[in-house]
N, CA, C and O atoms as a Tripos MOL2 file, in Angstrom:
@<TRIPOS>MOLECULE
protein
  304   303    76     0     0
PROTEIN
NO_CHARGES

@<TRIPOS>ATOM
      1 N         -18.6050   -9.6320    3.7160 N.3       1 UNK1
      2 CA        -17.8020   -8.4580    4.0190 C.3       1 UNK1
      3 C         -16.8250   -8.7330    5.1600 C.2       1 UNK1
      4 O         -15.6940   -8.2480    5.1940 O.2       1 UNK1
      5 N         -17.3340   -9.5430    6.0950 N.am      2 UNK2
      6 CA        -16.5890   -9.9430    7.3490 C.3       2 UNK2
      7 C         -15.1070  -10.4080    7.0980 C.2       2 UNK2
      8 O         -14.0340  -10.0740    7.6020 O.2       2 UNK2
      9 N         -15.5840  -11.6080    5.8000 N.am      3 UNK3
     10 CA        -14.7430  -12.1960    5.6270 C.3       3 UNK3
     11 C         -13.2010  -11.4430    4.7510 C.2       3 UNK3
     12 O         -12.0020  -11.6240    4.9660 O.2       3 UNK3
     13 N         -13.9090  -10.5950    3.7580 N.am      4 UNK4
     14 CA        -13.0170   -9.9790    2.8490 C.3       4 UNK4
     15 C         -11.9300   -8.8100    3.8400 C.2       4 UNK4
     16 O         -10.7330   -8.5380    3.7480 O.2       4 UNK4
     17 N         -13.1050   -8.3040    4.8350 N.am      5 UNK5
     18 CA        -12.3830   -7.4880    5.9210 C.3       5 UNK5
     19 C         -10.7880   -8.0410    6.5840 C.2       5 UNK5
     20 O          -9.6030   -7.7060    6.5930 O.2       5 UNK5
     21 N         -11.7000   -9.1060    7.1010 N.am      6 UNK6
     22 CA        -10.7980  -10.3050    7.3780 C.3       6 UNK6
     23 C          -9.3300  -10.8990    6.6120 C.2       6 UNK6
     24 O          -8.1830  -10.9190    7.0600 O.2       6 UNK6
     25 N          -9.6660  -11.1890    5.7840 N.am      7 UNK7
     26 CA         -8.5380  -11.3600    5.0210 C.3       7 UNK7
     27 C          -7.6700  -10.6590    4.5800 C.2       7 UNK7
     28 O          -6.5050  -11.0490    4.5080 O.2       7 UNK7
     29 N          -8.1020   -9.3610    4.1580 N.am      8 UNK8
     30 CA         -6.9570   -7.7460    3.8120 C.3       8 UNK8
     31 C          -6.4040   -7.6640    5.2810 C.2       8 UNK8
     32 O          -5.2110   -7.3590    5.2960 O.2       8 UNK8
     33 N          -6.9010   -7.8360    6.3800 N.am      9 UNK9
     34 CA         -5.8330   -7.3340    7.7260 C.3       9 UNK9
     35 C          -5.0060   -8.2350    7.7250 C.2       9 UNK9
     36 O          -3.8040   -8.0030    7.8570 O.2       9 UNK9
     37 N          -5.6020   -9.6860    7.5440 N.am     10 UNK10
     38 CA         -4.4520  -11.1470    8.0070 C.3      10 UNK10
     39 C          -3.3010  -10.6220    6.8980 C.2      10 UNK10
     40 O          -2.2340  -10.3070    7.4260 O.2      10 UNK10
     41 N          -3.3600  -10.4930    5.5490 N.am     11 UNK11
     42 CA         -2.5460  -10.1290    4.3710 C.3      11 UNK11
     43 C          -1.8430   -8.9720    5.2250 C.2      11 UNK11
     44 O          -0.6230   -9.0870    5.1110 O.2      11 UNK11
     45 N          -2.1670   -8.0080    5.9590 N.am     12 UNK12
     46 CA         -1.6950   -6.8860    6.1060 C.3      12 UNK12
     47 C          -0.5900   -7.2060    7.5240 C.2      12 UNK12
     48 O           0.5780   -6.8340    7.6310 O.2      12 UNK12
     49 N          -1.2970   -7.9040    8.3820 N.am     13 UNK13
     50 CA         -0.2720   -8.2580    9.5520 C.3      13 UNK13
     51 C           0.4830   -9.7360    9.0660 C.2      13 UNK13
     52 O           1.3870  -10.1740    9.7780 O.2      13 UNK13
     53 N           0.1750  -10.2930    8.1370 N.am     14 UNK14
     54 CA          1.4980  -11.1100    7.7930 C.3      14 UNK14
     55 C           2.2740  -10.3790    6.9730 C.2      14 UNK14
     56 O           3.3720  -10.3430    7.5280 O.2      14 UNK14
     57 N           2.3190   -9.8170    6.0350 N.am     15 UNK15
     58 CA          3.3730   -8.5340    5.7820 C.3      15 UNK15
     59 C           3.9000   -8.1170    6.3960 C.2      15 UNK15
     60 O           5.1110   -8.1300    6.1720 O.2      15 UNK15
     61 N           3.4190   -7.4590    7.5830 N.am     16 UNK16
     62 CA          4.3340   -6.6900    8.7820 C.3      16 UNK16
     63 C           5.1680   -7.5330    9.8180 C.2      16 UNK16
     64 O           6.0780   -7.0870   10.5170 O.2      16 UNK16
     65 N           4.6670   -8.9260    9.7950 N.am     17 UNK17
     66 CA          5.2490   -9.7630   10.4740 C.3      17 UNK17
     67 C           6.5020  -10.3220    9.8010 C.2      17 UNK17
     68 O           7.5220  -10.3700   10.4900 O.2      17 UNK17
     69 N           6.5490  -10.7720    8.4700 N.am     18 UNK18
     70 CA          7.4420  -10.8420    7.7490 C.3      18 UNK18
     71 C           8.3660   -9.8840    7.5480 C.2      18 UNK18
     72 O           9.4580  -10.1830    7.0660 O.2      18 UNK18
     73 N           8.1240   -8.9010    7.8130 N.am     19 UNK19
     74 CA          9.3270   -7.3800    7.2380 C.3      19 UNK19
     75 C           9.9730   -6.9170    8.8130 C.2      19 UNK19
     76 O          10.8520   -6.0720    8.9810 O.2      19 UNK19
     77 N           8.9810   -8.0600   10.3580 N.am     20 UNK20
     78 CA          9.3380   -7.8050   11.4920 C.3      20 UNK20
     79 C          10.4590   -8.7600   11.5400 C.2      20 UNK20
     80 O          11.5480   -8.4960   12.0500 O.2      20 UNK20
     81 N          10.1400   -9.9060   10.9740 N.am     21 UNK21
     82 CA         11.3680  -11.0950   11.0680 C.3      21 UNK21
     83 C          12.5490  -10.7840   10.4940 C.2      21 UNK21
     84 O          13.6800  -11.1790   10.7760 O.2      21 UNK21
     85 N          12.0670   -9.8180    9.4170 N.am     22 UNK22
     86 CA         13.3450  -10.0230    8.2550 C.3      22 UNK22
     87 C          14.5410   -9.0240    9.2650 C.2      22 UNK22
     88 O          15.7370   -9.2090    9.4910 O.2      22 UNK22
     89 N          13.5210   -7.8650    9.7350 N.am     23 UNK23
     90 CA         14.3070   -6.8960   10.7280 C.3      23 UNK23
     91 C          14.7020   -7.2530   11.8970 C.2      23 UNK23
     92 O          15.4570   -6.4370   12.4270 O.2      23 UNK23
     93 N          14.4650   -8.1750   12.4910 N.am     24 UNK24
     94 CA         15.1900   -8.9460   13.9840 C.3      24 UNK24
     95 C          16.2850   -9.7110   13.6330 C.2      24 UNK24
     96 O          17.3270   -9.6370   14.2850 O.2      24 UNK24
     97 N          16.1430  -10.5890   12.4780 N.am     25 UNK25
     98 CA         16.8400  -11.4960   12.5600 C.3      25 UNK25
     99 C          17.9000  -11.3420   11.3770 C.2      25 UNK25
    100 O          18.3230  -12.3330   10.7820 O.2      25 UNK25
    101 N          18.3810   -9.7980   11.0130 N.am     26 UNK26
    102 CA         19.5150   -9.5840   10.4290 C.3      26 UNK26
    103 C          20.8540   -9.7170   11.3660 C.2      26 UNK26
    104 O          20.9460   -9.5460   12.5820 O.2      26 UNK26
    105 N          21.7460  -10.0350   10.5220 N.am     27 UNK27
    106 CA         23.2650  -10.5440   10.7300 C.3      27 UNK27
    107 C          23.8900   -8.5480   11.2980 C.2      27 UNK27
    108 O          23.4340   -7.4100   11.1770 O.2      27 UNK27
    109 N          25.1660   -9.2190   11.9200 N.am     28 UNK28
    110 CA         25.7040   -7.7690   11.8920 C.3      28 UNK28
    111 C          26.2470   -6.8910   10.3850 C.2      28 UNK28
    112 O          26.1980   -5.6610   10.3590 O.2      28 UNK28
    113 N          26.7440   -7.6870    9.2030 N.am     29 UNK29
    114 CA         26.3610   -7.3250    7.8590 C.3      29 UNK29
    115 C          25.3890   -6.4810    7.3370 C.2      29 UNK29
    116 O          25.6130   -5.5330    6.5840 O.2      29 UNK29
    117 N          23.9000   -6.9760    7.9060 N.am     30 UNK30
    118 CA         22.5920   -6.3800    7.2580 C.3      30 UNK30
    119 C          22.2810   -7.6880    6.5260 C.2      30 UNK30
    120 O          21.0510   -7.6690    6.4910 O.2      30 UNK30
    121 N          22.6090   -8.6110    6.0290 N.am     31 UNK31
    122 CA         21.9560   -9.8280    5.3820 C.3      31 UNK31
    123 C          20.9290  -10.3520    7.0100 C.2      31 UNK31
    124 O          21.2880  -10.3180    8.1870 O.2      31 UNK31
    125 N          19.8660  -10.7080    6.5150 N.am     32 UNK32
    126 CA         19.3110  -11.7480    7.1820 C.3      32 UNK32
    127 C          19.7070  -13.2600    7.4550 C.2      32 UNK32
    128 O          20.1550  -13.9020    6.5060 O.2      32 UNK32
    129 N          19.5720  -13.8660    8.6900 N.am     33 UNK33
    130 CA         19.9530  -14.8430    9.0370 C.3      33 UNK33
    131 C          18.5750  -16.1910    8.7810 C.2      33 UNK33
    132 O          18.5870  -17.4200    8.8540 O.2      33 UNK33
    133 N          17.7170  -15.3630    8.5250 N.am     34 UNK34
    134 CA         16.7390  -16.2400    7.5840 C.3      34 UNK34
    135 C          15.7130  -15.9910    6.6200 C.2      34 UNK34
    136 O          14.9290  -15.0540    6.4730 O.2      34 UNK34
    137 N          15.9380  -17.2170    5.9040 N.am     35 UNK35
    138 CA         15.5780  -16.5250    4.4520 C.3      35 UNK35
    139 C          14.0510  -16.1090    3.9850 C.2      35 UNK35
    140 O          13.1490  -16.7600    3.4580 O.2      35 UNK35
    141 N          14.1440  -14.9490    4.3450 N.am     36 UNK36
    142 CA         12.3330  -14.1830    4.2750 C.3      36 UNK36
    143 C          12.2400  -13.1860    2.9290 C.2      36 UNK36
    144 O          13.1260  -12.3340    2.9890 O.2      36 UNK36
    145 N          11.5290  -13.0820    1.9090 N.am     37 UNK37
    146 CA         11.5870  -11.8390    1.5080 C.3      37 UNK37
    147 C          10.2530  -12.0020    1.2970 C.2      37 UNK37
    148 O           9.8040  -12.9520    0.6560 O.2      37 UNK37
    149 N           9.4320  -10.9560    1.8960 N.am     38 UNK38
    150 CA          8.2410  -10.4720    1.8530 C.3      38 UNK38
    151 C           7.8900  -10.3800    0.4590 C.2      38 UNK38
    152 O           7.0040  -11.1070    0.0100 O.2      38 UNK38
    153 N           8.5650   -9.4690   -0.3430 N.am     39 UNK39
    154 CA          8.1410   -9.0200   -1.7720 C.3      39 UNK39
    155 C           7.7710  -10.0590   -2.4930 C.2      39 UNK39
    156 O           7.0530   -9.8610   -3.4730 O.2      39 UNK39
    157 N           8.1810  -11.3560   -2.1550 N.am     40 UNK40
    158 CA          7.9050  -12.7220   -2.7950 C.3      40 UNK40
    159 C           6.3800  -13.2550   -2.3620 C.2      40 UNK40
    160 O           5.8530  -14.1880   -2.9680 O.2      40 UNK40
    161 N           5.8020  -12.6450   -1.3760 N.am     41 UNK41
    162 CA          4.3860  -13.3220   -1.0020 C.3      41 UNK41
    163 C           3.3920  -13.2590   -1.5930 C.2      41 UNK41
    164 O           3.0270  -12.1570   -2.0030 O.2      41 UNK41
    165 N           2.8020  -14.1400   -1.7800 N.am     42 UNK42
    166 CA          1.4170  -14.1570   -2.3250 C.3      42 UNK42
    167 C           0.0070  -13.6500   -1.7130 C.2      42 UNK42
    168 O          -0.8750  -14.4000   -1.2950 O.2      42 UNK42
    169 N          -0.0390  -12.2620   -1.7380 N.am     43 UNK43
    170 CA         -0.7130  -12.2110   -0.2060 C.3      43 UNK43
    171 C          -2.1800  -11.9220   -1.6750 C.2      43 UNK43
    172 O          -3.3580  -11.7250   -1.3800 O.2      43 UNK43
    173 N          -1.7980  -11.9630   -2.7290 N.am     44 UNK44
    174 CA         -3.0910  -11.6090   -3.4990 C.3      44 UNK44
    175 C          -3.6390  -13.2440   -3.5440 C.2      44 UNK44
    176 O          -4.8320  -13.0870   -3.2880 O.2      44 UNK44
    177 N          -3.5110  -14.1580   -3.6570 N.am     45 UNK45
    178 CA         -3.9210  -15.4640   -4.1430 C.3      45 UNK45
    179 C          -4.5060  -15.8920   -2.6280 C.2      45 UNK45
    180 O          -5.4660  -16.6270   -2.3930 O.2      45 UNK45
    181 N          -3.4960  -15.0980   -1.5300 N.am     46 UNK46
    182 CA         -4.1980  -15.7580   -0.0870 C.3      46 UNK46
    183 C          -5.1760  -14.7130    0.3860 C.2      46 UNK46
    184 O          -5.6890  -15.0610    1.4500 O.2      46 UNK46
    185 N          -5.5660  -13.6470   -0.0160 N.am     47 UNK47
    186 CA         -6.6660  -12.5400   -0.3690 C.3      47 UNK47
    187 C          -7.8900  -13.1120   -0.7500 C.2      47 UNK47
    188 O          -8.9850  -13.1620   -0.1900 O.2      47 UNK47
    189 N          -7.5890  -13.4130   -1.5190 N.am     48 UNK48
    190 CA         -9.0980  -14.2140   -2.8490 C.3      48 UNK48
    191 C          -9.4820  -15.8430   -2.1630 C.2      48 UNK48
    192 O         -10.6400  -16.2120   -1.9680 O.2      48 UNK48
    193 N          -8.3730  -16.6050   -1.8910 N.am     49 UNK49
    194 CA         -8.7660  -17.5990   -1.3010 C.3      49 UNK49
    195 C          -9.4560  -17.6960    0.3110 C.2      49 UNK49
    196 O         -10.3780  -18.4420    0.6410 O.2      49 UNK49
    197 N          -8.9560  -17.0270    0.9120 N.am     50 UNK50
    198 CA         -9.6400  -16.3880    2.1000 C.3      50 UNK50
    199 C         -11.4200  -16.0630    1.9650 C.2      50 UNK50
    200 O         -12.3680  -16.5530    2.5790 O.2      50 UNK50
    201 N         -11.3510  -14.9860    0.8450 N.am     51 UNK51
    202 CA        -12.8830  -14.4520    0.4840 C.3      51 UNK51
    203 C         -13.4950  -15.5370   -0.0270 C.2      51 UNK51
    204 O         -14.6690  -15.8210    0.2120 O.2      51 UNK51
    205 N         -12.5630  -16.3430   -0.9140 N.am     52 UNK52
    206 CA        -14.1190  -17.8280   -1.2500 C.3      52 UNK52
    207 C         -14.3320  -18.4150   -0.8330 C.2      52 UNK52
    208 O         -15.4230  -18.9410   -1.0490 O.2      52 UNK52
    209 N         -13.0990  -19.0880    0.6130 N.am     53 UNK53
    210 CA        -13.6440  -19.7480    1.6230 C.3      53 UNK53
    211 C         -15.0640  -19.1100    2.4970 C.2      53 UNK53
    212 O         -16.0090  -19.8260    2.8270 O.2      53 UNK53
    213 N         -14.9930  -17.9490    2.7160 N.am     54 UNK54
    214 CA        -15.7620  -17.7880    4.2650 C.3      54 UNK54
    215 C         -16.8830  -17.4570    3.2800 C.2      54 UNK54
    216 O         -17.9770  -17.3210    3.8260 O.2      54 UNK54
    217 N         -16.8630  -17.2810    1.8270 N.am     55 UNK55
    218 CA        -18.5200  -16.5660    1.0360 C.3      55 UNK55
    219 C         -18.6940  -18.4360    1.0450 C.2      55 UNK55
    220 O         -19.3540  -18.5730    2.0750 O.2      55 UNK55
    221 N         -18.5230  -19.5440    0.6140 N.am     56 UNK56
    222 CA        -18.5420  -20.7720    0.5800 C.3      56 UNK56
    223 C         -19.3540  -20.8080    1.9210 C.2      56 UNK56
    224 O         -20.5810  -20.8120    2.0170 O.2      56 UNK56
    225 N         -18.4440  -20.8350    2.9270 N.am     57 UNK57
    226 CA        -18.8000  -21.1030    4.5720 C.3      57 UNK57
    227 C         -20.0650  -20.3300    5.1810 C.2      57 UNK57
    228 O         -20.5610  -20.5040    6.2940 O.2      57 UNK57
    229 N         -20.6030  -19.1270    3.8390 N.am     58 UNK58
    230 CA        -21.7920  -18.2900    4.5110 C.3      58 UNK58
    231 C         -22.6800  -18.8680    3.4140 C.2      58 UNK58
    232 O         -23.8430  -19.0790    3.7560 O.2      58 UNK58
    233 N         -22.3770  -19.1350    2.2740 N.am     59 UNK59
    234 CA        -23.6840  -19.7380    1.3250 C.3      59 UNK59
    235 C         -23.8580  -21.3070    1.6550 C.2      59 UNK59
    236 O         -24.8190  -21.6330    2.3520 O.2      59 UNK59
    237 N         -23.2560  -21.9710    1.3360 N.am     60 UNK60
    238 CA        -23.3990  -23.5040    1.7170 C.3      60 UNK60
    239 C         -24.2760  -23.7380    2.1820 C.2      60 UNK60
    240 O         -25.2020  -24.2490    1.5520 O.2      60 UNK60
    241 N         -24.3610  -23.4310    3.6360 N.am     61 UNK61
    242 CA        -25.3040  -24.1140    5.0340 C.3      61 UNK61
    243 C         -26.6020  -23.1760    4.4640 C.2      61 UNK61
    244 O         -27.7120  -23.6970    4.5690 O.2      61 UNK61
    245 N         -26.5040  -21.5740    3.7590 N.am     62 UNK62
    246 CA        -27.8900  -21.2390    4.0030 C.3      62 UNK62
    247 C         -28.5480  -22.0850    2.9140 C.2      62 UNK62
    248 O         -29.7100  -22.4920    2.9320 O.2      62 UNK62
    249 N         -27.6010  -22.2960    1.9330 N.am     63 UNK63
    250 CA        -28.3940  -22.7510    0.5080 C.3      63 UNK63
    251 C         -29.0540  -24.1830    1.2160 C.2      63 UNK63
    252 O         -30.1910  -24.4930    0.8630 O.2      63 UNK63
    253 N         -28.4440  -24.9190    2.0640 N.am     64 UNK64
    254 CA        -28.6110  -26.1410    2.4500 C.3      64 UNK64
    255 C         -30.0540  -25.7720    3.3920 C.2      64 UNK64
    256 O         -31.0510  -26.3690    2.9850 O.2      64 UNK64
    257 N         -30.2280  -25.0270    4.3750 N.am     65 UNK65
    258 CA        -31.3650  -24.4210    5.1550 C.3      65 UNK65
    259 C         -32.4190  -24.2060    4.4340 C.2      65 UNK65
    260 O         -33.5340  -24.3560    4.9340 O.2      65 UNK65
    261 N         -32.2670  -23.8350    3.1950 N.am     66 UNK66
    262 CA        -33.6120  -23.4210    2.0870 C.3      66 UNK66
    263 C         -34.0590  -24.3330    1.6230 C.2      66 UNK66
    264 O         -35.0380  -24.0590    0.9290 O.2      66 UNK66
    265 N         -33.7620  -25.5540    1.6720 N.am     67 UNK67
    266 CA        -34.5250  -26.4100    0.7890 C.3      67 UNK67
    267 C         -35.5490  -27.4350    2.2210 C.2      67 UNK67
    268 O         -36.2300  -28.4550    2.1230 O.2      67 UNK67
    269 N         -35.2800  -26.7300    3.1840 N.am     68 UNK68
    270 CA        -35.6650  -27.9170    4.2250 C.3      68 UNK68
    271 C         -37.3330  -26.3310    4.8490 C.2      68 UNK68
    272 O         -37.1950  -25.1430    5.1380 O.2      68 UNK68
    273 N         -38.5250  -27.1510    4.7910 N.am     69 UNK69
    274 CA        -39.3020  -26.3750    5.1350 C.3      69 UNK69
    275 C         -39.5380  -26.0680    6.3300 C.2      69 UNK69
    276 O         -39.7220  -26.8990    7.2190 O.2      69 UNK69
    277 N         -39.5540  -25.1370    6.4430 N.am     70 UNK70
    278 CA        -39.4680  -23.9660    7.6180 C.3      70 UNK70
    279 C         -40.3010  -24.7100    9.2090 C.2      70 UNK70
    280 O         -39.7210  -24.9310   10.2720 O.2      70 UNK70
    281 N         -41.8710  -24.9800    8.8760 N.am     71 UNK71
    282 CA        -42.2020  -25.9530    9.7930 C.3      71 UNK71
    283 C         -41.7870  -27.3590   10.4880 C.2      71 UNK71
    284 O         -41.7120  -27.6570   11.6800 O.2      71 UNK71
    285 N         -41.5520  -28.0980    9.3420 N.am     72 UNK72
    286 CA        -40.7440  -29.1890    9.7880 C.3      72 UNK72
    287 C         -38.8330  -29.2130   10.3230 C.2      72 UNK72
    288 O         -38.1370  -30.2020   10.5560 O.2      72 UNK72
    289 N         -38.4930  -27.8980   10.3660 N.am     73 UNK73
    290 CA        -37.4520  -27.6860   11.2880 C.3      73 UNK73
    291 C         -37.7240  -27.0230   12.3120 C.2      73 UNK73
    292 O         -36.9410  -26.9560   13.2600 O.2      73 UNK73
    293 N         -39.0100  -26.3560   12.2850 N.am     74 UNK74
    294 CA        -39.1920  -25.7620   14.0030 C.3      74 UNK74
    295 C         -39.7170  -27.3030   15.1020 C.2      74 UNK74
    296 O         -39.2730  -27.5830   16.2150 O.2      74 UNK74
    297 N         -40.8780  -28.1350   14.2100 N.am     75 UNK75
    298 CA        -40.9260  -29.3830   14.8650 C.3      75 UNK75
    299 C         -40.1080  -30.4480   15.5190 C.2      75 UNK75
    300 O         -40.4100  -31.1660   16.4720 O.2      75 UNK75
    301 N         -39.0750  -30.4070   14.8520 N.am     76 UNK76
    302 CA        -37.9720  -31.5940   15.1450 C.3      76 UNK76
    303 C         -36.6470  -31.1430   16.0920 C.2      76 UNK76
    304 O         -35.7720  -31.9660   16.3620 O.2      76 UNK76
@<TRIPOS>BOND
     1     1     2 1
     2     2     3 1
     3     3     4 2
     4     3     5 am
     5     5     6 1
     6     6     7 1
     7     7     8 2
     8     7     9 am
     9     9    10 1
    10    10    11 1
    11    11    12 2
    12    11    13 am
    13    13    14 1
    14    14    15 1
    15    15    16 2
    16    15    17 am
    17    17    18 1
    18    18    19 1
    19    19    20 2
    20    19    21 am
    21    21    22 1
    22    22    23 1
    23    23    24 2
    24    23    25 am
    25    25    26 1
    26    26    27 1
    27    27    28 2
    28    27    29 am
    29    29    30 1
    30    30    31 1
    31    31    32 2
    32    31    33 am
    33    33    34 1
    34    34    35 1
    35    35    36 2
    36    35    37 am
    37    37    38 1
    38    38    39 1
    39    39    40 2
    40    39    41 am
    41    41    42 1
    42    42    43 1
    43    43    44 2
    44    43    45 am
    45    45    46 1
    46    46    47 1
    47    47    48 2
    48    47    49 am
    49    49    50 1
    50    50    51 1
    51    51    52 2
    52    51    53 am
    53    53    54 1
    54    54    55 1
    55    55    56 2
    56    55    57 am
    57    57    58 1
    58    58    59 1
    59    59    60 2
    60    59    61 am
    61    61    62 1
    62    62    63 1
    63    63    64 2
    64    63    65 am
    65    65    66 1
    66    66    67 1
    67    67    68 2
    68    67    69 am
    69    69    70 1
    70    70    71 1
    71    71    72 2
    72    71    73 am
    73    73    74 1
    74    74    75 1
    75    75    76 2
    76    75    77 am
    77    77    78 1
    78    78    79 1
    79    79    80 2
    80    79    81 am
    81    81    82 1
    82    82    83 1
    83    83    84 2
    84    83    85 am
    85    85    86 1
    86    86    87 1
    87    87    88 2
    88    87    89 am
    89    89    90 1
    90    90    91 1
    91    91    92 2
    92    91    93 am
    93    93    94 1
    94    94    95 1
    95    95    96 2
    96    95    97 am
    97    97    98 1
    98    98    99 1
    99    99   100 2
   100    99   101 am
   101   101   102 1
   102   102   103 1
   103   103   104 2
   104   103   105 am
   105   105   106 1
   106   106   107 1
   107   107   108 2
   108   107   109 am
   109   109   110 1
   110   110   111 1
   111   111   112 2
   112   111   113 am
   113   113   114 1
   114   114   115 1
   115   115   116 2
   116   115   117 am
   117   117   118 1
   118   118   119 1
   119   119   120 2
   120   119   121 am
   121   121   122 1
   122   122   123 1
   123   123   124 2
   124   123   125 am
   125   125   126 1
   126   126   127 1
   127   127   128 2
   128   127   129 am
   129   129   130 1
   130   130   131 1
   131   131   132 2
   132   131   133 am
   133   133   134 1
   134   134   135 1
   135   135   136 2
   136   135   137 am
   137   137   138 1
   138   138   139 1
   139   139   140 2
   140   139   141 am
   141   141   142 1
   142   142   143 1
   143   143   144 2
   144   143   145 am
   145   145   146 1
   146   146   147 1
   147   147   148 2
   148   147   149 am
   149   149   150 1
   150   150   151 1
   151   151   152 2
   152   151   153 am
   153   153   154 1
   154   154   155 1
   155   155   156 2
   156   155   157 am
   157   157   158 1
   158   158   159 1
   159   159   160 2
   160   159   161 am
   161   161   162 1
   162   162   163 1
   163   163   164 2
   164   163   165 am
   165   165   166 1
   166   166   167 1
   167   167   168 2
   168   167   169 am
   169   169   170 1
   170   170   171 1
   171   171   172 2
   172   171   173 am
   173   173   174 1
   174   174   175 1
   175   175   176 2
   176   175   177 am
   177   177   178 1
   178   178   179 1
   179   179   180 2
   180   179   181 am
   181   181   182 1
   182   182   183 1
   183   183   184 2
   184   183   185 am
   185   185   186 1
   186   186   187 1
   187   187   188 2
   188   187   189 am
   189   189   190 1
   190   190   191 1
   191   191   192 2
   192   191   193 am
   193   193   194 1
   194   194   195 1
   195   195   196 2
   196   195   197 am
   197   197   198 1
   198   198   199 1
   199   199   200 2
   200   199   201 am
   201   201   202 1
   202   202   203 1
   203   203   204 2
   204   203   205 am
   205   205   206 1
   206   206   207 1
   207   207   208 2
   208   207   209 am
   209   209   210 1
   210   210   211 1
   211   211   212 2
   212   211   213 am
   213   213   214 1
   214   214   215 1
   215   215   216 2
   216   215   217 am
   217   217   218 1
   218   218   219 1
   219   219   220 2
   220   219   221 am
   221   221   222 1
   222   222   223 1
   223   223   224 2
   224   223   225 am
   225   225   226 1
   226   226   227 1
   227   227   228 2
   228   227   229 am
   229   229   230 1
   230   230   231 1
   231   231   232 2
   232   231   233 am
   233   233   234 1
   234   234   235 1
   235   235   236 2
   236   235   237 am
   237   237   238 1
   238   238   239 1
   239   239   240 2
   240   239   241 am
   241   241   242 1
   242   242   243 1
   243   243   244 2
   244   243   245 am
   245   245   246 1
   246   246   247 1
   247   247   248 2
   248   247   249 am
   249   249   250 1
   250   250   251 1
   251   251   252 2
   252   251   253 am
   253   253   254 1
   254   254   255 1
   255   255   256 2
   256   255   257 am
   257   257   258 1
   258   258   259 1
   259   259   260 2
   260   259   261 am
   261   261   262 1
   262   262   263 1
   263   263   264 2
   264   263   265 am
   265   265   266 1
   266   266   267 1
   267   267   268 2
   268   267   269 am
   269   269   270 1
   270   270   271 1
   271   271   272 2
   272   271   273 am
   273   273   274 1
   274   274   275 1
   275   275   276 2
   276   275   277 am
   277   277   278 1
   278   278   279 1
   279   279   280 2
   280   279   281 am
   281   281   282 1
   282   282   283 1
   283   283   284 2
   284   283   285 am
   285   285   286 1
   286   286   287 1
   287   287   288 2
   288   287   289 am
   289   289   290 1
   290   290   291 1
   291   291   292 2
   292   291   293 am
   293   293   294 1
   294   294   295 1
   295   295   296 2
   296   295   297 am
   297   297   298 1
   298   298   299 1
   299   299   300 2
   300   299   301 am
   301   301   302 1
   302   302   303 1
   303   303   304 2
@<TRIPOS>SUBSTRUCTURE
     1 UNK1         2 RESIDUE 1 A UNK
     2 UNK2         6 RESIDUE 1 A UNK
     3 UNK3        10 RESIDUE 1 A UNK
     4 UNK4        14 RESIDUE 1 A UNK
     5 UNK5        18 RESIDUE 1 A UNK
     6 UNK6        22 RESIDUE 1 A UNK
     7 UNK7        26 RESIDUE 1 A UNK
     8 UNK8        30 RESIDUE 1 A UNK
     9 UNK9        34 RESIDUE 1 A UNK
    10 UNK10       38 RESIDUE 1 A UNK
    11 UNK11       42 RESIDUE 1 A UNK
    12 UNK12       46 RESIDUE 1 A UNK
    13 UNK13       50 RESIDUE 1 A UNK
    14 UNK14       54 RESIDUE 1 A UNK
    15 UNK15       58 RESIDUE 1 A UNK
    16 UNK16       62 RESIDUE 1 A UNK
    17 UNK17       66 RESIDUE 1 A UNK
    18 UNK18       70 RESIDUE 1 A UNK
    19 UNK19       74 RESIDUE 1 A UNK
    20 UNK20       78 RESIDUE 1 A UNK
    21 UNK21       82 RESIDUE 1 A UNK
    22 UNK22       86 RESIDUE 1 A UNK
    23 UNK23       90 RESIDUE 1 A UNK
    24 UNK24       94 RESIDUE 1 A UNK
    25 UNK25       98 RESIDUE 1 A UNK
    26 UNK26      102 RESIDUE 1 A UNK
    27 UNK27      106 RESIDUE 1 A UNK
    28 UNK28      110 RESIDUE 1 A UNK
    29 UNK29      114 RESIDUE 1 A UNK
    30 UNK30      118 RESIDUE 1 A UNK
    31 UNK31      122 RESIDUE 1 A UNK
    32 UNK32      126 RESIDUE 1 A UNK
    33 UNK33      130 RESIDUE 1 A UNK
    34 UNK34      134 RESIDUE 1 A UNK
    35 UNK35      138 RESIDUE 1 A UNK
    36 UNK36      142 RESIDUE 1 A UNK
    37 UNK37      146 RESIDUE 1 A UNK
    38 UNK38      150 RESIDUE 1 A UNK
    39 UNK39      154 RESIDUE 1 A UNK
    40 UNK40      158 RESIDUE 1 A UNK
    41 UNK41      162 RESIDUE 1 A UNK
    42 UNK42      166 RESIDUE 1 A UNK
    43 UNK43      170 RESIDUE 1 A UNK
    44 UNK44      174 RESIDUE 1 A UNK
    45 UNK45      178 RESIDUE 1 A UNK
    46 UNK46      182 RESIDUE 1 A UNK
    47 UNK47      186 RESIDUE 1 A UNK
    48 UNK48      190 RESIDUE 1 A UNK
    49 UNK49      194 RESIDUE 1 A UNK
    50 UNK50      198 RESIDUE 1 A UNK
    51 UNK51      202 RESIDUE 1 A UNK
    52 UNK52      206 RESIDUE 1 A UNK
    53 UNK53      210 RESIDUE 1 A UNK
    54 UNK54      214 RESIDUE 1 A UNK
    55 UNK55      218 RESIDUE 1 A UNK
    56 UNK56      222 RESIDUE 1 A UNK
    57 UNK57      226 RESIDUE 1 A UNK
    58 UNK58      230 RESIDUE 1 A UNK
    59 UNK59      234 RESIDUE 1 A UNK
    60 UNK60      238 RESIDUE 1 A UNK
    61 UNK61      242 RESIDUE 1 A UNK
    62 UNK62      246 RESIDUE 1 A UNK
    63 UNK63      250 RESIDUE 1 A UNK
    64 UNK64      254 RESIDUE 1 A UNK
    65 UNK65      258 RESIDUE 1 A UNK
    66 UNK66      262 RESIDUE 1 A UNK
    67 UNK67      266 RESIDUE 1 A UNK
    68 UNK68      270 RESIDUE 1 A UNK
    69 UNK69      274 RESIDUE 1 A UNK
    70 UNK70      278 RESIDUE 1 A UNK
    71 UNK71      282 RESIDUE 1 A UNK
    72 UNK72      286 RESIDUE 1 A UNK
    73 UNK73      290 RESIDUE 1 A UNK
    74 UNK74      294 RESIDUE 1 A UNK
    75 UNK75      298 RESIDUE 1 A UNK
    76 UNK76      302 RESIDUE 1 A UNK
């Protein structure tokens, strides 16, 4: 949950950061002086990849912890 939490805000403040750039760094025209368009981001693919990293980064090590018996890691 941490992680999924996690990832919808990062998606949410790189959006706003992007639509902050696009708004600073317009020309006196209104064109931007660099080339940003938010609407182009992938914030769904960096959403999902986010969540399988950190569920990866929370199962891994426990799945790895379960196979090692409980006594012989309090001993060592």
């Amino acid at each position: 949950m941490i992680g999924a939490v996690g990832a919808l805000v990062g998606a949410g403040l790189g959006f706003g950061f992007a639509h902050l750039l696009l708004l600073v760094s317009a020309k006196a025209t209104g064109a931007p002086s660099i080339p940003i368009d938010p609407a182009q981001g992938e914030y769904l693919g960096a959403v999902v990849l986010a969540v399988v990293a950190s569920g990866l980064a929370a199962v891994l090590p426990a799945w790895s912890a379960s196979r090692i018996d409980p006594l012989e890691a309090i001993q060592s």
